[in-house]
C-alpha atoms as a printed R data frame, in Angstrom:
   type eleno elety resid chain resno      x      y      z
1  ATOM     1    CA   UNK     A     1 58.390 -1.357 39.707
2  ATOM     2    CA   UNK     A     2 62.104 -0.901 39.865
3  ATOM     3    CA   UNK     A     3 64.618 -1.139 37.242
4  ATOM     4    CA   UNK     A     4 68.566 -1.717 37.539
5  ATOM     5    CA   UNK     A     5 70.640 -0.218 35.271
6  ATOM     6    CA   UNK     A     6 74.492 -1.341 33.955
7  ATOM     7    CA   UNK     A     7 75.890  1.672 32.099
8  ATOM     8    CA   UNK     A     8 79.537  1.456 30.179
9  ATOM     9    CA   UNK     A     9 80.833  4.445 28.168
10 ATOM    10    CA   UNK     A    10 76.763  6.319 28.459
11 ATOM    11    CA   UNK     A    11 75.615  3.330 27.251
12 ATOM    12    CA   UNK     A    12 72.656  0.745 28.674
13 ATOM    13    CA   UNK     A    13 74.511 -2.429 28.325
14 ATOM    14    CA   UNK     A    14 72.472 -3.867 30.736
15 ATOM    15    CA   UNK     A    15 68.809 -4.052 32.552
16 ATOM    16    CA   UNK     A    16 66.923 -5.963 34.584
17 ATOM    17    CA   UNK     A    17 63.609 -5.135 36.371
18 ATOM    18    CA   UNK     A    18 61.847 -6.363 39.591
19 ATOM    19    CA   UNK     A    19 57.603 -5.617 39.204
20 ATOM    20    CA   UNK     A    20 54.695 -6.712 41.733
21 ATOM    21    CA   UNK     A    21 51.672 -5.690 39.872
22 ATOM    22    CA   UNK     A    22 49.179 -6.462 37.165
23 ATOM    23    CA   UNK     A    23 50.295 -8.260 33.741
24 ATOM    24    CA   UNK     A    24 50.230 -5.097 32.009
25 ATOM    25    CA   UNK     A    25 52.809 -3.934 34.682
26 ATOM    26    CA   UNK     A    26 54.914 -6.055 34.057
27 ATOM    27    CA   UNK     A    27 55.096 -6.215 30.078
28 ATOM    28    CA   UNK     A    28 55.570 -2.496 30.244
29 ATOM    29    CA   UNK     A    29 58.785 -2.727 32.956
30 ATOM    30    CA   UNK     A    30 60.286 -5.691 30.022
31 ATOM    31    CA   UNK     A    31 59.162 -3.549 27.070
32 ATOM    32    CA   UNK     A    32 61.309 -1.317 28.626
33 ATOM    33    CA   UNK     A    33 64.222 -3.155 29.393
34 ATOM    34    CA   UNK     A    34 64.413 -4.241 25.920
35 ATOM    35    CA   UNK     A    35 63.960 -0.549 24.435
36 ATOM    36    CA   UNK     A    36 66.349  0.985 26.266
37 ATOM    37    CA   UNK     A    37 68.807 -1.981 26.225
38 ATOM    38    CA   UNK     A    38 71.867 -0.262 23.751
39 ATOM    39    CA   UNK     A    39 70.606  3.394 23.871
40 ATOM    40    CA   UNK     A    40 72.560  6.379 25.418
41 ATOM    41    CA   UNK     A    41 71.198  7.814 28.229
42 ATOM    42    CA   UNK     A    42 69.908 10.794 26.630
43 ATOM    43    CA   UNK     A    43 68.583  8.361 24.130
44 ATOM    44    CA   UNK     A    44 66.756  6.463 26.943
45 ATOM    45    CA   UNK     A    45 65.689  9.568 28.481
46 ATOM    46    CA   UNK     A    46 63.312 10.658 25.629
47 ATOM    47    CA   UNK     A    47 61.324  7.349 25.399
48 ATOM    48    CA   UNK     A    48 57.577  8.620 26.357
49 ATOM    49    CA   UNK     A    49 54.894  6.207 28.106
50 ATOM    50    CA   UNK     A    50 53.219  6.031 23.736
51 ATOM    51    CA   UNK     A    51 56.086  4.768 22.449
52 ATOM    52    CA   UNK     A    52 56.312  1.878 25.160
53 ATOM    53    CA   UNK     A    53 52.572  1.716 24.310
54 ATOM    54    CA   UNK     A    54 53.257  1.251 20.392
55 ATOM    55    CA   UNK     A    55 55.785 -1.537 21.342
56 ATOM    56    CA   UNK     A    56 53.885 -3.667 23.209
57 ATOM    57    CA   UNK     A    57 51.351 -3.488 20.018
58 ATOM    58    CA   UNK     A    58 48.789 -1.685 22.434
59 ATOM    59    CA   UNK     A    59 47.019 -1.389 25.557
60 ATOM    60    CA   UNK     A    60 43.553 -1.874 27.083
61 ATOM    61    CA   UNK     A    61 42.671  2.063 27.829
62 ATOM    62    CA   UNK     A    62 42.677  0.715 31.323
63 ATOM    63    CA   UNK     A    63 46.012 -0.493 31.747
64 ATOM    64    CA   UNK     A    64 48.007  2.453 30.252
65 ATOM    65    CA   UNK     A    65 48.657  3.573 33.454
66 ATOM    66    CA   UNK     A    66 51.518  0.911 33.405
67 ATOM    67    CA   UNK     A    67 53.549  2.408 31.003
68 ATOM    68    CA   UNK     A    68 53.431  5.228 33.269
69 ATOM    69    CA   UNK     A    69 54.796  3.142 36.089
70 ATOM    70    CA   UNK     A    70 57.375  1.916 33.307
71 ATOM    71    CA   UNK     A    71 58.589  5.534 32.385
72 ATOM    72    CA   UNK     A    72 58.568  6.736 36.081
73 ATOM    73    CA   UNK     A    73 60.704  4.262 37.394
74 ATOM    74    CA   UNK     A    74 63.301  4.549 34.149
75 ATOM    75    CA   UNK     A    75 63.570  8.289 35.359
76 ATOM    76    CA   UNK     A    76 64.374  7.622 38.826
77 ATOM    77    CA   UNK     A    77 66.845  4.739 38.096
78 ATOM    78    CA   UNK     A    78 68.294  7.592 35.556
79 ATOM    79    CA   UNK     A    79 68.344  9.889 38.656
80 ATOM    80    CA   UNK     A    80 70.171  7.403 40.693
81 ATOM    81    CA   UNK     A    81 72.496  7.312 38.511
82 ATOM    82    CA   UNK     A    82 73.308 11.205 38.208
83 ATOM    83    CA   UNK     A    83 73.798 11.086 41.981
84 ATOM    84    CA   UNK     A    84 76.330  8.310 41.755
């Protein structure tokens, strides 16, 4: 799962996300997209793996991992971004 980030004046303008993985995979990387899309950073930085979870309207037990994934790979594209 890896998410791109465009960022003018602290703000998300832009996302896009690349995922290889199960379906819930990969409607947790474009819940994400579209929560963050708008947001600060330090906004986009408190978004926790429930709230992607409440988006999407739920989540087998099973497949909560992926909003895991989701929240993981937010962090390190906003870690790339502090090292820019």
């Amino acid at each position: 799962m890896q998410l791109s980030l465009k960022i003018e004046g602290g703000v998300i303008t832009s996302t896009r996300f690349r995922t290889r993985g199960c379906v819930a995979s990969i409607a947790c990387s474009s819940m994400i997209t579209e929560l963050i899309q708008g947001k600060s950073l330090d906004e986009a930085r408190k978004i926790d793996p429930q709230q992607l979870v409440e988006a999407l309207g739920g989540l087998p037990r099973e497949s909560q991992h992926a909003s895991h994934l989701a929240i993981d790979a937010l962090a390190a594209a906003l870690r790339k971004l502090s090292t820019l």
